[in-house]
C-alpha positions in Angstrom: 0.0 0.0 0.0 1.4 3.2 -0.7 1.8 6.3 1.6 1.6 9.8 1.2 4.3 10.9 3.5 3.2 14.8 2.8 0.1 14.6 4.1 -0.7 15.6 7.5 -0.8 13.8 10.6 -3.3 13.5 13.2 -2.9 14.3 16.2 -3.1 12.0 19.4 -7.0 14.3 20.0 -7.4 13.3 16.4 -7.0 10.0 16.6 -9.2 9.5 19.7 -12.2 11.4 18.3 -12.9 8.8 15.5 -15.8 6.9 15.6 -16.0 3.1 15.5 -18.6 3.2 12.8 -15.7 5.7 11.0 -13.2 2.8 12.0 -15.1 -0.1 10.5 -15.6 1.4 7.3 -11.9 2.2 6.6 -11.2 -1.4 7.7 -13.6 -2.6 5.5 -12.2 -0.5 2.6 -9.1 -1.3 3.1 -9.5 -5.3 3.1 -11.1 -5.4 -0.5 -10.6 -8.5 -2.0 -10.1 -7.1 -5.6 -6.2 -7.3 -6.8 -5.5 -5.9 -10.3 -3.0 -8.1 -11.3 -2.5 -9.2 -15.5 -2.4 -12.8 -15.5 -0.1 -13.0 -18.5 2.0 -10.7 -17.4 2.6 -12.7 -13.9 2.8 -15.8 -15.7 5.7 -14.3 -17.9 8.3 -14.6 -14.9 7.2 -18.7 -14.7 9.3 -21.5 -16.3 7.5 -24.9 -16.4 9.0 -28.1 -15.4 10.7 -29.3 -18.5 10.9 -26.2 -20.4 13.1 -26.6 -23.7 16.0 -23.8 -22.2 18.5 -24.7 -24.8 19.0 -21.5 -26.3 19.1 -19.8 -23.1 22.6 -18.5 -22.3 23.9 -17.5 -18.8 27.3 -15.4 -17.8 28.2 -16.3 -14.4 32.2 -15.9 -13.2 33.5 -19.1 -11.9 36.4 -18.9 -9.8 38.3 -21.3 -8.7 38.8 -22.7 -5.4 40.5 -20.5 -2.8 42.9 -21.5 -0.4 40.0 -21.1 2.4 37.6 -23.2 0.9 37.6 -27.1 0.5 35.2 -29.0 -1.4 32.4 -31.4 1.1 33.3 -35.1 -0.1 29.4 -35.6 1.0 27.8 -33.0 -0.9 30.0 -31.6 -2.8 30.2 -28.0 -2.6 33.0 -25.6 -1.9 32.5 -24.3 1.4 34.9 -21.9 4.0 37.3 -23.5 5.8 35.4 -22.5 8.8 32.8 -25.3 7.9 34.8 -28.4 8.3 34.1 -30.7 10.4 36.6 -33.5 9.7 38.4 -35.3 6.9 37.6 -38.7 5.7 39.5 -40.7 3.0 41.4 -37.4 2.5 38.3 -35.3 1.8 36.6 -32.6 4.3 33.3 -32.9 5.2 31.3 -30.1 6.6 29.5 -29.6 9.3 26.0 -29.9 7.8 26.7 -33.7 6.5 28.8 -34.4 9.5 24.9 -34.8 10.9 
């Protein structure tokens, strides 16, 4: 909902001097079910399970592994140093799949 922060403010007197019956019909105004919304344009932002995405390109940076990172030999992704539980079999494993 947007506000109008240029409009005046009520007072504390104000506030106290509306009526219930005033009260009651802002709330009921205000909790209209109604929402304006364009179905195809919300539907736009959706892919569907399946969708044919080979022509779809993305341009992400990869780095590579720091030295403060290790990769989970559980789960298998590169995680802070600070996460490492133990090693097994020469791999970390991280706190989360140490579980």
């Amino acid at each position: 909902m947007a506000t109008d922060y240029d409009a005046p403010r009520k007072n504390e007197e104000e506030l106290d001097s509306d009526s219930i019956e005033e009260l009651k019909t802002r709330r009921n105004e205000k909790s209209s079910p109604a929402v304006d919304e364009d179905e195809t344009e919300a539907a736009e932002g959706f892919e569907l399970p399946g969708a044919d995405l080979s022509h779809e390109e993305l341009a992400v940076r990869v780095l590579p592994k720091q030295a403060d990172e290790f990769a989970c030999g559980s789960c298998f992704l590169v995680k802070h140093r600070s996460q490492l539980d133990h090693e097994e079999n020469g791999m970390g494993i991280c706190k989360e799949c140490a579980y």
